[in-house]
C-alpha positions as CSV (number, residue, x, y, z in Angstrom):
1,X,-20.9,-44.3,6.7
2,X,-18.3,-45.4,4.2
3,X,-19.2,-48.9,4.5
4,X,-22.7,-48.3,2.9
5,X,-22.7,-48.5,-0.5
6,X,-23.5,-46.0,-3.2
7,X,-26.3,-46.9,-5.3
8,X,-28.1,-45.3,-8.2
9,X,-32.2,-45.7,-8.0
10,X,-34.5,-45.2,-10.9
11,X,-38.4,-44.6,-10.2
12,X,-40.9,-45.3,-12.8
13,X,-44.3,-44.4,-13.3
14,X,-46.4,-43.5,-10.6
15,X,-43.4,-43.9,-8.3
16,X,-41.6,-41.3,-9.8
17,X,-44.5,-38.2,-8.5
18,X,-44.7,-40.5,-5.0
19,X,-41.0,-40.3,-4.9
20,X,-40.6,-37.1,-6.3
21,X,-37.6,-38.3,-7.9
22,X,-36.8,-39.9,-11.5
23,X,-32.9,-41.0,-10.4
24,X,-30.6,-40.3,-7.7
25,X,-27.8,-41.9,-6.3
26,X,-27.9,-43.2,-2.0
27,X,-26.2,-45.1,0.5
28,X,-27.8,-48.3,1.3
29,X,-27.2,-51.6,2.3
30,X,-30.7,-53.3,1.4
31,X,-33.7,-52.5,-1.3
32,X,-35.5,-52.1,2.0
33,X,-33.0,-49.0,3.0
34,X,-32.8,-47.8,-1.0
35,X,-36.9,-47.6,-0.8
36,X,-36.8,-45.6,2.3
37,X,-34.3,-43.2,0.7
38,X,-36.5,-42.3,-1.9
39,X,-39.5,-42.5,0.6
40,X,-41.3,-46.1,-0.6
41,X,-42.3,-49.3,0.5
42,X,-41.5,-52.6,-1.3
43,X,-44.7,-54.2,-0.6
44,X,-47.8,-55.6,-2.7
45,X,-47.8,-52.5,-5.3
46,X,-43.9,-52.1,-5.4
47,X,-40.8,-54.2,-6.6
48,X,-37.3,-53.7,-7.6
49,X,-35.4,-54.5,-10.3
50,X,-31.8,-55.2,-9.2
51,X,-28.8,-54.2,-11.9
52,X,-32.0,-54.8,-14.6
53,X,-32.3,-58.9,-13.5
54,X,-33.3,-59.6,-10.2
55,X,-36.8,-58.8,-9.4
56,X,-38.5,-58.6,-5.7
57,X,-40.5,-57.3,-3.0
58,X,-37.8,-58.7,-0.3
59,X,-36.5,-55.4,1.8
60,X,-33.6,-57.4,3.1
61,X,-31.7,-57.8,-0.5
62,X,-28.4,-57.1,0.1
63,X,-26.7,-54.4,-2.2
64,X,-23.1,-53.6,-3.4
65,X,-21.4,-50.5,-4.3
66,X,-22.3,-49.6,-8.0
67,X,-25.7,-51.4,-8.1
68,X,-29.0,-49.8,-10.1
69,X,-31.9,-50.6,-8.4
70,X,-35.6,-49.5,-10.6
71,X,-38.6,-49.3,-8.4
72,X,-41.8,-50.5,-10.6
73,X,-45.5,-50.0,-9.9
74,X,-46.3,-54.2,-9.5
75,X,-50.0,-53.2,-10.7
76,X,-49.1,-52.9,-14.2
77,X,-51.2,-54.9,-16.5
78,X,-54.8,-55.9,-16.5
């Protein structure tokens, strides 16, 4: 288990009560794997923001020891 990195994961929003979680830190390898640590989906209603730049829906991102990943609510707006 070593060789999965620690990573600390934000939720926002309605996210945060689906979650039940503001911020913790988890051992994944992908935002698919960070997600189902928190217990979400990336799909049409969710995305990540990587280290506060890179922004997707992709479950197979790779992720390094150290990274922040932000789960969003993609319906935001109007």
């Amino acid at each position: 288990m070593s060789d999965v990195p620690e990573v600390r994961v934000s939720c926002y929003g309605a996210l945060a009560s689906r979650a039940r979680t503001r911020s913790l830190t988890v051992r994944a390898r992908t935002l698919g794997e960070a997600a189902a640590a928190v217990g979400l989906e990336l799909n049409l209603h969710v995305v990540a923001a990587v280290n506060g730049e890179r922004i997707s829906r992709d479950p197979e991102v790779p992720l390094a020891a150290g990274d922040s990943v932000a789960f969003l609510s993609a319906d935001a707006g109007g």
